[in-house]
mmCIF file of the N, C-alpha and C atoms, coordinates in Angstrom:
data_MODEL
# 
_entry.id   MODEL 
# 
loop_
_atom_site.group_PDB 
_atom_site.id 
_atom_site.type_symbol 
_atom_site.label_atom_id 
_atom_site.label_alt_id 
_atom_site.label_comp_id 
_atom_site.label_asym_id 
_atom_site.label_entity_id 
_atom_site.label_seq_id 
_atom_site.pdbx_PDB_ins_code 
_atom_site.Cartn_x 
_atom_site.Cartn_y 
_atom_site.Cartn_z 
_atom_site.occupancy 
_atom_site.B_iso_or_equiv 
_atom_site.pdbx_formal_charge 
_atom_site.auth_seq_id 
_atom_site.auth_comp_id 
_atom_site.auth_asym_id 
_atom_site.auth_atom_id 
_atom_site.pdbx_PDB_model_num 
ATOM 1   N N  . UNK A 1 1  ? 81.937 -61.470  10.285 1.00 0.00 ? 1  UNK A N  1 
ATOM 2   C CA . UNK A 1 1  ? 81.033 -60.899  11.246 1.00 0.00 ? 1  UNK A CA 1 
ATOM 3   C C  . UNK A 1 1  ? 81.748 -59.750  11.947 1.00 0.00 ? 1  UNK A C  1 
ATOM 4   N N  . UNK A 1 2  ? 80.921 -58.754  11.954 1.00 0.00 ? 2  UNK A N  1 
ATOM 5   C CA . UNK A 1 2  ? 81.876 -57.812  12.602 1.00 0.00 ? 2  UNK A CA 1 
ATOM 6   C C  . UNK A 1 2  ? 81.249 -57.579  14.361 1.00 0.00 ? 2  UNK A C  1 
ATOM 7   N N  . UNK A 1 3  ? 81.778 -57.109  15.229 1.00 0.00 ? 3  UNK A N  1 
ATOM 8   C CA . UNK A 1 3  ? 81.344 -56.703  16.467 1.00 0.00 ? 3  UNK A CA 1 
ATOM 9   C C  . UNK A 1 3  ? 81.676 -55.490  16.548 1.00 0.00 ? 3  UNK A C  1 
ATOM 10  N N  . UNK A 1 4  ? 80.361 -54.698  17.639 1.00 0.00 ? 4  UNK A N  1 
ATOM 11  C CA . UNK A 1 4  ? 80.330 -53.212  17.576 1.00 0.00 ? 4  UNK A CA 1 
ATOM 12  C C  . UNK A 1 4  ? 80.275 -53.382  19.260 1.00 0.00 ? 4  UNK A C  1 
ATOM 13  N N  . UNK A 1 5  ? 80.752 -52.188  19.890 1.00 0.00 ? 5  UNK A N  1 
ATOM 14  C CA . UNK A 1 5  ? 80.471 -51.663  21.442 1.00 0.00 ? 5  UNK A CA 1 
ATOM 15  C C  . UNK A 1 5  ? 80.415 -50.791  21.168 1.00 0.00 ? 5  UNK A C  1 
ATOM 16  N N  . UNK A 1 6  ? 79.727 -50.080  22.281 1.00 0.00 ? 6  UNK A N  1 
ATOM 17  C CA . UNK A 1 6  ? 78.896 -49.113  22.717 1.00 0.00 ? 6  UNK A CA 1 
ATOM 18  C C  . UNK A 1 6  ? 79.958 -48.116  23.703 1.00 0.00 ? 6  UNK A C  1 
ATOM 19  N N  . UNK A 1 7  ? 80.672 -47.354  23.366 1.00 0.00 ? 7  UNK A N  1 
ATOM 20  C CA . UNK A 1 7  ? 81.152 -46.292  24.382 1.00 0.00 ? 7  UNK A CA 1 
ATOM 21  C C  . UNK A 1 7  ? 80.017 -45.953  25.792 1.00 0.00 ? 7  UNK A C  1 
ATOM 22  N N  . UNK A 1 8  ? 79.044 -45.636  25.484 1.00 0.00 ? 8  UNK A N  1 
ATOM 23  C CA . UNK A 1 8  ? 78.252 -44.978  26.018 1.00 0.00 ? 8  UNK A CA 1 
ATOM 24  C C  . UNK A 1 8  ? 77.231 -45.994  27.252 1.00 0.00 ? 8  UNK A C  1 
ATOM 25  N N  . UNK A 1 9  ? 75.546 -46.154  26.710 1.00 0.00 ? 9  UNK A N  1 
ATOM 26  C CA . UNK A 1 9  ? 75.108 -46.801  27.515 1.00 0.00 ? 9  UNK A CA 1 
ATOM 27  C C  . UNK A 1 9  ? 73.965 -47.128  26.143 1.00 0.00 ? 9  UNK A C  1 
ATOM 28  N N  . UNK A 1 10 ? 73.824 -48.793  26.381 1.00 0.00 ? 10 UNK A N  1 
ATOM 29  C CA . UNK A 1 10 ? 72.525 -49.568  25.277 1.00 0.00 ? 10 UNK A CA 1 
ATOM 30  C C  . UNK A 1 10 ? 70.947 -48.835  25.805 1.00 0.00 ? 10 UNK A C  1 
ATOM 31  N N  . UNK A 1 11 ? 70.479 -48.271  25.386 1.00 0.00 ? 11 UNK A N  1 
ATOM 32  C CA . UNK A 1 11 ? 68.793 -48.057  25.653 1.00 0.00 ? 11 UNK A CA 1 
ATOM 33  C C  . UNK A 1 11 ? 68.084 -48.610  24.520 1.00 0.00 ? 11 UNK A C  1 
ATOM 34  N N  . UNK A 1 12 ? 66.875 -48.861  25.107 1.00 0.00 ? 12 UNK A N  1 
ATOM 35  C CA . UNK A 1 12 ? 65.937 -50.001  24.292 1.00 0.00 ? 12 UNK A CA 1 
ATOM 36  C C  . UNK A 1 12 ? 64.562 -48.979  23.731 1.00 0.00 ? 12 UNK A C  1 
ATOM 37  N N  . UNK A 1 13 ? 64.031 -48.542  22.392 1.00 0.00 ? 13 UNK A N  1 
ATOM 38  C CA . UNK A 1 13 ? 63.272 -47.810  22.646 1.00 0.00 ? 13 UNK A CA 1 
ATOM 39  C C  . UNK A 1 13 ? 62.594 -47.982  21.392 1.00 0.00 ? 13 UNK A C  1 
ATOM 40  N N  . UNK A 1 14 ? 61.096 -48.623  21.110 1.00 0.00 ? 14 UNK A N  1 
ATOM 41  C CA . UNK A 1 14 ? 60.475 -48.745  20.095 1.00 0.00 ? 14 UNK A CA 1 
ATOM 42  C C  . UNK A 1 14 ? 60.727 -49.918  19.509 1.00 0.00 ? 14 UNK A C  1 
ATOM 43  N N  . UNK A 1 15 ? 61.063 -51.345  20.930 1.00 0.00 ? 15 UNK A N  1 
ATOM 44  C CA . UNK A 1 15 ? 61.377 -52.466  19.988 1.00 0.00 ? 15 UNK A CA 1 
ATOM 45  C C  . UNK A 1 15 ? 63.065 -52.562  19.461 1.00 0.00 ? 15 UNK A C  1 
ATOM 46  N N  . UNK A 1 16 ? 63.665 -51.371  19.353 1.00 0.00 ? 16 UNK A N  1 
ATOM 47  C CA . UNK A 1 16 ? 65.155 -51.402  18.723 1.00 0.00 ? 16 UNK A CA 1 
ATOM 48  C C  . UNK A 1 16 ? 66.393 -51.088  19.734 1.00 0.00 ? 16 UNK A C  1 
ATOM 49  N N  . UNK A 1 17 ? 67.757 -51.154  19.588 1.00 0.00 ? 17 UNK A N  1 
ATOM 50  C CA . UNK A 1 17 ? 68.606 -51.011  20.781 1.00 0.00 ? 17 UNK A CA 1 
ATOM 51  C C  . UNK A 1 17 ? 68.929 -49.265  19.740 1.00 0.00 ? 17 UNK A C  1 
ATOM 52  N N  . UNK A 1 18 ? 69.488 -48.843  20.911 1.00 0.00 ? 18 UNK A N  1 
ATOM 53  C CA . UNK A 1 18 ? 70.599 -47.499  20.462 1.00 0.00 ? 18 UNK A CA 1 
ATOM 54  C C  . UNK A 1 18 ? 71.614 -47.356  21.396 1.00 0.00 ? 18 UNK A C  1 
ATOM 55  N N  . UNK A 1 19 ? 72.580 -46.853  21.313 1.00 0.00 ? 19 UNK A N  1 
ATOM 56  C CA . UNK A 1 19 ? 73.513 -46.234  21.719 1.00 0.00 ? 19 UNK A CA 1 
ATOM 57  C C  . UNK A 1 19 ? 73.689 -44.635  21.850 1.00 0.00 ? 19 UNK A C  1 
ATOM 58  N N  . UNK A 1 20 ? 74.166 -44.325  23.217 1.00 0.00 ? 20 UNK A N  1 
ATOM 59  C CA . UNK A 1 20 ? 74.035 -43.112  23.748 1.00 0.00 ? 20 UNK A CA 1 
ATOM 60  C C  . UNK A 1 20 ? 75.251 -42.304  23.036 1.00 0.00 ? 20 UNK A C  1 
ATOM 61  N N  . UNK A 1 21 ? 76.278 -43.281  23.171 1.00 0.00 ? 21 UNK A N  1 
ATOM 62  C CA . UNK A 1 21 ? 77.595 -42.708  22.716 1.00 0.00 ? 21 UNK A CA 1 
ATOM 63  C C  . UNK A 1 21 ? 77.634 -43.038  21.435 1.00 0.00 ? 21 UNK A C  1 
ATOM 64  N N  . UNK A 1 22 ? 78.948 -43.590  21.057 1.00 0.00 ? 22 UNK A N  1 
ATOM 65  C CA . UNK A 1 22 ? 79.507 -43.867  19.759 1.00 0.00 ? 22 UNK A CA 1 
ATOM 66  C C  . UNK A 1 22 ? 79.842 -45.527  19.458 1.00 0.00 ? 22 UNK A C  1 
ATOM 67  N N  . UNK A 1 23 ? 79.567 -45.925  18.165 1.00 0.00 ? 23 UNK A N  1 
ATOM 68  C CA . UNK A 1 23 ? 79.753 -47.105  18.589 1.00 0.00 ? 23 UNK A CA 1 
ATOM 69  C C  . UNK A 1 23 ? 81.695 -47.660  17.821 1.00 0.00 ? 23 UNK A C  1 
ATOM 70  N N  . UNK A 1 24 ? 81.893 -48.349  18.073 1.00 0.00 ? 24 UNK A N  1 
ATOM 71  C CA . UNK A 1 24 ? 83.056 -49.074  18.464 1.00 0.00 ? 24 UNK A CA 1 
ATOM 72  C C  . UNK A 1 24 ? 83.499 -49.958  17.694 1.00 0.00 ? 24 UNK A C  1 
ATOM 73  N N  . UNK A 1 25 ? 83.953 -50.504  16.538 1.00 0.00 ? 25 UNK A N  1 
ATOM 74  C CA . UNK A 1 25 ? 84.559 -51.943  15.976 1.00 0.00 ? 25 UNK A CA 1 
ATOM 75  C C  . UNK A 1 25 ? 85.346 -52.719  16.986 1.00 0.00 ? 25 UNK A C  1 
ATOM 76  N N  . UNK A 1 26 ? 85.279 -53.662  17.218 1.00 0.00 ? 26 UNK A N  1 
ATOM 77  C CA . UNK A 1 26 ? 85.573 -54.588  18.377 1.00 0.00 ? 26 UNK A CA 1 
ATOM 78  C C  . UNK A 1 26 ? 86.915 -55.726  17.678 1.00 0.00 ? 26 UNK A C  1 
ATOM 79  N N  . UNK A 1 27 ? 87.806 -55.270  17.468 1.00 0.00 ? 27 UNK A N  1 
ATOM 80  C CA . UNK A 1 27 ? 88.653 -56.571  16.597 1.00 0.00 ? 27 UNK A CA 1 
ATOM 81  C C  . UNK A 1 27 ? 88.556 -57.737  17.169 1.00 0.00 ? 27 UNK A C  1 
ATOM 82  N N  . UNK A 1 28 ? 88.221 -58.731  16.767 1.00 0.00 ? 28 UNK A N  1 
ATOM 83  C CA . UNK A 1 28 ? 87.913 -60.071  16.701 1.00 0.00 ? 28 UNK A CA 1 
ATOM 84  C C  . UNK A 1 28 ? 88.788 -61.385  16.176 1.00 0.00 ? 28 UNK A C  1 
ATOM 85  N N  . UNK A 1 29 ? 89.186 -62.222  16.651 1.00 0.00 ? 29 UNK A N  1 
ATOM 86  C CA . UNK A 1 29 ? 90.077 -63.611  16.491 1.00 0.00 ? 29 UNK A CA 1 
ATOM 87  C C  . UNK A 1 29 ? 89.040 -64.013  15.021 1.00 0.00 ? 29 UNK A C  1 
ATOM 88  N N  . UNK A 1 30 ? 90.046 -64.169  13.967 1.00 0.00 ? 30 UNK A N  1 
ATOM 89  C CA . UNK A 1 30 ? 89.238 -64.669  12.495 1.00 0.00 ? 30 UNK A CA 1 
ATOM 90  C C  . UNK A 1 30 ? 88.526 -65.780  13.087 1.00 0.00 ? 30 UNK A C  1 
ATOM 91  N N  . UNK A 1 31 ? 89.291 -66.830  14.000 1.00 0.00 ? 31 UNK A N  1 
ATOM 92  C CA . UNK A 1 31 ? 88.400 -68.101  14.150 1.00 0.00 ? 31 UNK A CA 1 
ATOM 93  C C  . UNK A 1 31 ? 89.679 -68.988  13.333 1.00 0.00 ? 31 UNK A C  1 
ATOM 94  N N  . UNK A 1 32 ? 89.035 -70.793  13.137 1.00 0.00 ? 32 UNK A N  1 
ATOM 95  C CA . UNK A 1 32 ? 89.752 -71.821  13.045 1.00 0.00 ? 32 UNK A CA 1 
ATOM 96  C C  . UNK A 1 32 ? 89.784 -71.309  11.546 1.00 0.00 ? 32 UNK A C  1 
ATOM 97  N N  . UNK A 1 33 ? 91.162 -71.742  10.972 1.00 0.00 ? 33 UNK A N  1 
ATOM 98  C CA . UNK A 1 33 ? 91.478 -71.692  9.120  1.00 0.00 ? 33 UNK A CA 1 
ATOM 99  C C  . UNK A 1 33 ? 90.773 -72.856  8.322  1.00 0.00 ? 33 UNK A C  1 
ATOM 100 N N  . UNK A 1 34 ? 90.853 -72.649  7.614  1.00 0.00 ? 34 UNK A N  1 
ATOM 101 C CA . UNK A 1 34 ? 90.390 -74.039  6.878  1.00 0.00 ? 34 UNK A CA 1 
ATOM 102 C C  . UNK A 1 34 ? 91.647 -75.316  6.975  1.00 0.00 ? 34 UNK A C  1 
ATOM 103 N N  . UNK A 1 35 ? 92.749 -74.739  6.973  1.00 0.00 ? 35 UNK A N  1 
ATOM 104 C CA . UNK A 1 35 ? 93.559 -75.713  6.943  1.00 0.00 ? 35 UNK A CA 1 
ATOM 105 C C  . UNK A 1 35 ? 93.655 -76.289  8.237  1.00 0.00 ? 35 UNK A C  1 
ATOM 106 N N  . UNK A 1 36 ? 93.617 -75.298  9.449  1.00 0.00 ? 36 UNK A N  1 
ATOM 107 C CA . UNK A 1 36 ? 93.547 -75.557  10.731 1.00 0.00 ? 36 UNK A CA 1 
ATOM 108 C C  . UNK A 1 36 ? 92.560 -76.627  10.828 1.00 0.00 ? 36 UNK A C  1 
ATOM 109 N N  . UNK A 1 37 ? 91.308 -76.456  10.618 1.00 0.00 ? 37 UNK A N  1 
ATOM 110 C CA . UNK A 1 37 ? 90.067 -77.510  10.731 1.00 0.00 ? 37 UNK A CA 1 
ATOM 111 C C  . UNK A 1 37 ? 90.672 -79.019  10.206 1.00 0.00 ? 37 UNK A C  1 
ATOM 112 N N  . UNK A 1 38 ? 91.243 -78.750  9.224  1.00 0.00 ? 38 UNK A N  1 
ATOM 113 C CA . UNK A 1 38 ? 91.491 -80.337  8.124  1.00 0.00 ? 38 UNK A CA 1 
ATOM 114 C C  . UNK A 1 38 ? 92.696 -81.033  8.524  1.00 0.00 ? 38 UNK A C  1 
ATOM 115 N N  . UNK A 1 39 ? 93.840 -80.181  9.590  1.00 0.00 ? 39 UNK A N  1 
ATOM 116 C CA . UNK A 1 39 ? 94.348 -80.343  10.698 1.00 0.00 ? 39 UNK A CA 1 
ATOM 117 C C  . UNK A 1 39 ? 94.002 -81.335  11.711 1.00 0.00 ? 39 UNK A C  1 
ATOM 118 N N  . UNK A 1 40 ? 93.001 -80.797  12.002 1.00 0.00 ? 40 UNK A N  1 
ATOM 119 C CA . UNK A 1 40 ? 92.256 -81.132  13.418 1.00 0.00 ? 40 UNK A CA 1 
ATOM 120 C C  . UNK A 1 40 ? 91.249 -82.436  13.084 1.00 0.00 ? 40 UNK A C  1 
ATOM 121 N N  . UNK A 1 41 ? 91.134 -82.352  12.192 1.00 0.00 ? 41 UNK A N  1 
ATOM 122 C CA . UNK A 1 41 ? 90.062 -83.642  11.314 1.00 0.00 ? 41 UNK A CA 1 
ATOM 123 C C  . UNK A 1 41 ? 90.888 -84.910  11.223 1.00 0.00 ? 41 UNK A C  1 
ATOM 124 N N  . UNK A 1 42 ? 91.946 -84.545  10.990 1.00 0.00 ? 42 UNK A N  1 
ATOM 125 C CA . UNK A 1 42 ? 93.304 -85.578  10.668 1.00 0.00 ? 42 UNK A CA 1 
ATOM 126 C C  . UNK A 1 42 ? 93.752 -86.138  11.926 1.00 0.00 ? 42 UNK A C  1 
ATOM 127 N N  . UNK A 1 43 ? 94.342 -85.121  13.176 1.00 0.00 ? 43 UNK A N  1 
ATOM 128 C CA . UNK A 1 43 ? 94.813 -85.543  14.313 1.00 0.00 ? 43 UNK A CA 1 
ATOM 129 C C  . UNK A 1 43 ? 93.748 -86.278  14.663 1.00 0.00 ? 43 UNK A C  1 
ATOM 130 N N  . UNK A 1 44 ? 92.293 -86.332  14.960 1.00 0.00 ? 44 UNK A N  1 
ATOM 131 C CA . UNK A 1 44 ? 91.127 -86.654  15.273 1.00 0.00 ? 44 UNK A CA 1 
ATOM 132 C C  . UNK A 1 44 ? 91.250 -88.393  14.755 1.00 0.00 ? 44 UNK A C  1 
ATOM 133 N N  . UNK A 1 45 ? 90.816 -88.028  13.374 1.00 0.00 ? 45 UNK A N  1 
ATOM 134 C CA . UNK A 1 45 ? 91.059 -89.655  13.424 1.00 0.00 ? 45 UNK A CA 1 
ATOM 135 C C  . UNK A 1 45 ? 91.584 -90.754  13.463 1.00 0.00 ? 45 UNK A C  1 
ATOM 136 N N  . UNK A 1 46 ? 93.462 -89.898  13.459 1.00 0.00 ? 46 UNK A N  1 
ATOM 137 C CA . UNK A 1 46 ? 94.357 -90.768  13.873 1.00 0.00 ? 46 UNK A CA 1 
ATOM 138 C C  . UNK A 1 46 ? 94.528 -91.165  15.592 1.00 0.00 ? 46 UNK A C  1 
ATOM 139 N N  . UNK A 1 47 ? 93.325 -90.154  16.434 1.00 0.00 ? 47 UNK A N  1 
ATOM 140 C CA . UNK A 1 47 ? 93.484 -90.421  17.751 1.00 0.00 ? 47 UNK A CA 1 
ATOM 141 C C  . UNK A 1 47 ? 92.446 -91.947  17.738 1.00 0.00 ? 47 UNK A C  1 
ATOM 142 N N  . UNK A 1 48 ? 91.401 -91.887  17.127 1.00 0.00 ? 48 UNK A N  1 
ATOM 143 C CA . UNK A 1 48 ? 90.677 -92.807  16.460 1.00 0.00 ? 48 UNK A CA 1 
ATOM 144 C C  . UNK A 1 48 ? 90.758 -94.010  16.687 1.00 0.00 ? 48 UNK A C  1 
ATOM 145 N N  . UNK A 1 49 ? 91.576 -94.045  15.234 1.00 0.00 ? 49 UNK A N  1 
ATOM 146 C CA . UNK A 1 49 ? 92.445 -95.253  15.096 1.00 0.00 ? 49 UNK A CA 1 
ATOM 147 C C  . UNK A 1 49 ? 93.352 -95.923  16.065 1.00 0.00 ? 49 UNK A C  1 
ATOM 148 N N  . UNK A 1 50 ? 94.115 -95.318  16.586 1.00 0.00 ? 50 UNK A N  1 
ATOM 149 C CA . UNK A 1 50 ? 94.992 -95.675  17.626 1.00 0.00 ? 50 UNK A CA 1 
ATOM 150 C C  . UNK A 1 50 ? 94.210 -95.943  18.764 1.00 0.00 ? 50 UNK A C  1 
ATOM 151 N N  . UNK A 1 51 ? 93.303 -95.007  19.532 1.00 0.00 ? 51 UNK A N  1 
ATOM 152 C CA . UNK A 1 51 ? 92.628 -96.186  20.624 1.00 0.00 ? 51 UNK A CA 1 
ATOM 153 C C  . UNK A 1 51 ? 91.718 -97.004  20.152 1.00 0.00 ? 51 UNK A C  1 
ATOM 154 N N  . UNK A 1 52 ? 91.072 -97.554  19.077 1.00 0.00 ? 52 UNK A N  1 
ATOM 155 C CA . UNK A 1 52 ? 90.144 -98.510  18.568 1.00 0.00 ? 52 UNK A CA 1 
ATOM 156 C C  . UNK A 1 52 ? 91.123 -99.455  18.080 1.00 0.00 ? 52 UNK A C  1 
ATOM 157 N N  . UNK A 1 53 ? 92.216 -99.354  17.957 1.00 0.00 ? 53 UNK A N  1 
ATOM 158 C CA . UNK A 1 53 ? 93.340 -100.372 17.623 1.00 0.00 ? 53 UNK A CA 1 
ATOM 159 C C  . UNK A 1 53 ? 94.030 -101.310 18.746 1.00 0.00 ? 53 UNK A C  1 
ATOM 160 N N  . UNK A 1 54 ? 94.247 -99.837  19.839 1.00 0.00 ? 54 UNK A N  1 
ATOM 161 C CA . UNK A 1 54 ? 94.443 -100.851 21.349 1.00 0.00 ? 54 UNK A CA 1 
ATOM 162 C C  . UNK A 1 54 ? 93.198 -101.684 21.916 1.00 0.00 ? 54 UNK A C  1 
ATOM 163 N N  . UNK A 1 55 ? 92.027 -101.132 21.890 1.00 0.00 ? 55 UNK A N  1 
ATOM 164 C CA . UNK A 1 55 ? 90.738 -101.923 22.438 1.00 0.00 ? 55 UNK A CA 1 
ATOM 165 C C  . UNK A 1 55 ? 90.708 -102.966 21.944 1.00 0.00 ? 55 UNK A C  1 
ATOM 166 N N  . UNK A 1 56 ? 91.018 -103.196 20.429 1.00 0.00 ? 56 UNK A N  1 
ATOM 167 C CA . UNK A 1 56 ? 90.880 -104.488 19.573 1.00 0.00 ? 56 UNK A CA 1 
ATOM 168 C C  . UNK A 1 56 ? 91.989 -105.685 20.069 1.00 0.00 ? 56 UNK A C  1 
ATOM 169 N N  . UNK A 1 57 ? 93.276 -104.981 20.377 1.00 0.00 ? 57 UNK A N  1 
ATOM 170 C CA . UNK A 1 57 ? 94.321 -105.795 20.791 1.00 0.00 ? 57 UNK A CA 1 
ATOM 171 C C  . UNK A 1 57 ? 94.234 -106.410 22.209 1.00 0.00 ? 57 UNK A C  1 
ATOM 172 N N  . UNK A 1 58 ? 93.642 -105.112 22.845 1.00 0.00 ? 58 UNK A N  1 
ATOM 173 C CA . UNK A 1 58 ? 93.445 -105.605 24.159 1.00 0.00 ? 58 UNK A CA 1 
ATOM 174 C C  . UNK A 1 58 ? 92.937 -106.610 24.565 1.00 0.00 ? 58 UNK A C  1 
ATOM 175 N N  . UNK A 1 59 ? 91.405 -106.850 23.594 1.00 0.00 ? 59 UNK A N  1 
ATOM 176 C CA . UNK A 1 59 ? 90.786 -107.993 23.364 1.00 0.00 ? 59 UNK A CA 1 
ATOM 177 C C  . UNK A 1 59 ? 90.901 -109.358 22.970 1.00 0.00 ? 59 UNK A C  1 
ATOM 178 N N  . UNK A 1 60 ? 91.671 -109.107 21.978 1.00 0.00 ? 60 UNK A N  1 
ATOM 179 C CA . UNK A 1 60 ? 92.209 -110.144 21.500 1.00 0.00 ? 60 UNK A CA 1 
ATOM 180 C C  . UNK A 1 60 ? 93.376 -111.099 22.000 1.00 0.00 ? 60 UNK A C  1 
ATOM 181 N N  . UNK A 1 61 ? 94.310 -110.333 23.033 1.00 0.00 ? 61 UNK A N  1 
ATOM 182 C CA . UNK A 1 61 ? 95.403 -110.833 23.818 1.00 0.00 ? 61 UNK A CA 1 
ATOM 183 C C  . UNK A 1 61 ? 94.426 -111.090 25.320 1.00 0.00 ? 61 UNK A C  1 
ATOM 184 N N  . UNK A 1 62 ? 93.172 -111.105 25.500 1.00 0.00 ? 62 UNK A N  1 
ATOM 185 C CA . UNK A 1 62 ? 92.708 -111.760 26.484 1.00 0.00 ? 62 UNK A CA 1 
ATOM 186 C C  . UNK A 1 62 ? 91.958 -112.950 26.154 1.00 0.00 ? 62 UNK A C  1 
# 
């Protein structure tokens, strides 16, 4: 996805936007990696496991 700004000023005219000035490429953060995500999928359900493991114990030692 790319992002654009507007140097100038947005006017609205016929339903459509324009720009007065010039417009701009906006560099942008890629976002989460794939590996990052499958990362985060992993820490996730080992957080999971570990408190559904204490609740169970907790229970069980009462």
């Amino acid at each position: 996805m790319n992002l654009v700004a507007c140097d100038g000023t947005w006017t609205q005219s016929e339903g459509s936007l324009r720009c007065t000035g010039t417009l701009v490429e906006v560099p942008h953060d890629p976002g989460i990696t794939l590996e990052d995500a499958k990362e985060l999928s992993d820490q996730t359900l080992v957080l999971f496991a570990v408190v559904f493991g204490y609740l169970v114990l907790k229970k069980a030692l009462n």
